[in-house]
N, C-alpha and C positions, 0 to 999 in steps of 0.2 A: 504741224506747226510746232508747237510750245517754245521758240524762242522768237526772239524782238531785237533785230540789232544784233544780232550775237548776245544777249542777255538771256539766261534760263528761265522758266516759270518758279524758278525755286527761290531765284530774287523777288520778284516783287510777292512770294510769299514770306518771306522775311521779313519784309517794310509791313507786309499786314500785320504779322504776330507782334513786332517790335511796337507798328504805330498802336495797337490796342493797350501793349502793357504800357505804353506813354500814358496813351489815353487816362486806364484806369487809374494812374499815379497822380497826374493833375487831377482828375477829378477826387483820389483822397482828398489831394492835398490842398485842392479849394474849401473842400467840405472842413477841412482842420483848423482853414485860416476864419472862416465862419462863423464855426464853435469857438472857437479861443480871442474872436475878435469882441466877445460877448463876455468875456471875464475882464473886468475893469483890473488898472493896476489900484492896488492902492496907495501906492505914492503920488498917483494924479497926474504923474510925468507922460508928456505927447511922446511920440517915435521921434519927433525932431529935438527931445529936450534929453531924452536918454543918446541919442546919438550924440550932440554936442555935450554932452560930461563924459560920457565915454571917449569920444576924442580927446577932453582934457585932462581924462586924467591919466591919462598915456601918453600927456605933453604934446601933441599933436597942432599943433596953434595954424597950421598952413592949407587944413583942407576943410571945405565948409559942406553945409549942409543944406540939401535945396528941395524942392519938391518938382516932382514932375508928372505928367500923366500919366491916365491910365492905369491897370490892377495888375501887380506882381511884376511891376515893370522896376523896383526897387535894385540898383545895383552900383559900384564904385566906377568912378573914372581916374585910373590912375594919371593920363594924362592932363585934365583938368585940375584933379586933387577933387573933388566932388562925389560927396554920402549922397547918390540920389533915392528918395525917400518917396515911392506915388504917394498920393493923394493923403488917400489914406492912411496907411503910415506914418506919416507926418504928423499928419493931424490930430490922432487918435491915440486914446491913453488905455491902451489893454493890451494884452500877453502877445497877442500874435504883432500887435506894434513893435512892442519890445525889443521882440526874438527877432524878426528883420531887422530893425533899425542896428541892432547887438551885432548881430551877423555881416552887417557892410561895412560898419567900421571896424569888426575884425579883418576886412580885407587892408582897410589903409591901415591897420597896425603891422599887418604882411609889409606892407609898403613900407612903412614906415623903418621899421626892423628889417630888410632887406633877405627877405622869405623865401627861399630859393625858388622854389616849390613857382610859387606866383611870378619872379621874376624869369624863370624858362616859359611859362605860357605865354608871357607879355612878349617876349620875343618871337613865337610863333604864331603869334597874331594876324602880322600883315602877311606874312607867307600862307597862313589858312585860310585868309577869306578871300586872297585868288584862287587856291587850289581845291578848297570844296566847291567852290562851282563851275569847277572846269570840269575836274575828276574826271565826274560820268560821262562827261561827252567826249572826252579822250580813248575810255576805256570802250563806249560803243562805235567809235570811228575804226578802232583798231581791230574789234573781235567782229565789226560789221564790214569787214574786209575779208578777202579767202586769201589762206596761207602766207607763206615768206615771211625770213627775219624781221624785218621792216615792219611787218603789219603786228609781231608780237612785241615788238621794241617799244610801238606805240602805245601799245594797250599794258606793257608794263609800267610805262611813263604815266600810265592815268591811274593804275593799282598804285603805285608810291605818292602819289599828288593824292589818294584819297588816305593811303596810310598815316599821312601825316596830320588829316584831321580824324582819326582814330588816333594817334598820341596827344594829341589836344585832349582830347576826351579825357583821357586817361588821367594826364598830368593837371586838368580840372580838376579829379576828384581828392585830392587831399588839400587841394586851395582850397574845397567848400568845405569839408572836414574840418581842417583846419580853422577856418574863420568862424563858425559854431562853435567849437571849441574855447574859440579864445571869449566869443560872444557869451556861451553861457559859463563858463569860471567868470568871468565879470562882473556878472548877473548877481553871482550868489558871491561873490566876495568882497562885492559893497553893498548887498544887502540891498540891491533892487527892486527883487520882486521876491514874494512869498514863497513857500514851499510849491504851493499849489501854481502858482504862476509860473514856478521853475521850468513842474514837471511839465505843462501846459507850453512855455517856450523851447523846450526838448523834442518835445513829439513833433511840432508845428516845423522846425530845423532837421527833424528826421526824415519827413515825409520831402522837406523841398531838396534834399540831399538827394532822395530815392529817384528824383528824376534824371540827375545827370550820370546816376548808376546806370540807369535802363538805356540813355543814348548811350554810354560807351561800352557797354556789352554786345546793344545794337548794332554800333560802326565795327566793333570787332568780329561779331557775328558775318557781318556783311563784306569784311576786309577778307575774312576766311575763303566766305565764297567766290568772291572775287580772282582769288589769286588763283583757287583748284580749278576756273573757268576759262582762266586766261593758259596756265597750264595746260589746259586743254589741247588749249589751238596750236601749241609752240608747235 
């Protein structure tokens, strides 16, 4: 046996190595938001009252600030104009509030400032999220087929449908760099939070970084084999 479809055993040991270093990185990075949700600020300011002067004072007057459910669910809607802010977050006046709430409106300052970076993902939006769910089933119709151009043509057409949400990935990761960035120079240059709370909204912003490193190493990883696989068959 050891393939599936035309797919190797070497794939879905990939997705197990890839899903565990996920794994472990959420689970830092829950445990960060945890301890740092337990450092009060002391300016007393909620995630939704540092968000709204961070929008204001980068003149921002057109996108608001909402709450929505559920945990780590915190993210920008550039199409709405909406900081969504979970529960918590919003609600809540300590470091790891801060450092999200800091961090989403560094995206609408992306927006706002016209951030290259963010505005190529935003265009590869609606093209990704037909093509990473077709990808795979393109690329095991093609390599779950014997021989002829035709059947490698296919399974190339599902390697580039999945390539493109490996450039997604990629061009993510300096939108979330970025948005920390602008979130913590913010931070410390109106004197928002204390030293301690700085260093505390740094680490918490590092670890939620360290997740979308490990997907696009992951989808690269996986693009790699992909392509040596389908080479295979040509």
């Amino acid at each position: 046996m050891g393939y599936y479809y035309g797919i190797g055993v070497e794939y879905y040991l990939l997705l197990l190595i890839f899903a565990g270093l996920s794994m472990f990185v959420s689970s830092r990075l829950k445990s960060k938001f945890k301890t740092y949700s337990k450092l009060q600020l002391r300016n007393g300011m909620s995630g939704a009252e540092i968000a709204e002067k961070m929008l204001s004072d980068h003149g921002i007057r057109d996108v608001k600030v909402v709450s929505v459910k559920g945990s780590l669910t915190d993210h920008y809607n550039p199409m709405k104009k909406t900081v969504n802010l979970s529960e918590s977050v919003y609600n809540e006046r300590n470091a790891a509030a801060a450092a999200v709430a800091a961090h989403e409106c560094g995206h609408a300052v992306q927006h706002a400032q016209g951030y290259e970076w963010l505005k190529m993902r935003s265009l590869l939006v609606p093209v990704v999220s037909i093509s990473s769910n077709l990808s795979m089933w393109v690329i095991i119709i093609g390599l779950g087929m014997f021989g002829g151009t035709q059947n490698y043509t296919i399974a190339s057409i599902g390697v580039a449908m999945f390539a493109l949400g490996t450039l997604f990935s990629f061009i993510t990761l300096p939108v979330e760099y970025d948005a920390s960035n602008r979130a913590l120079a913010w931070l410390r240059r109106k004197n928002m939070v204390s030293q301690q709370e700085l260093v505390a909204s740094k680490d918490a912003l590092k670890w939620a970084a360290r997740t979308y490193v490990v997907a696009a190493i992951g989808s690269l990883a996986t693009l790699i084999y992909l392509v040596m696989r389908v080479n295979q068959r040509r």
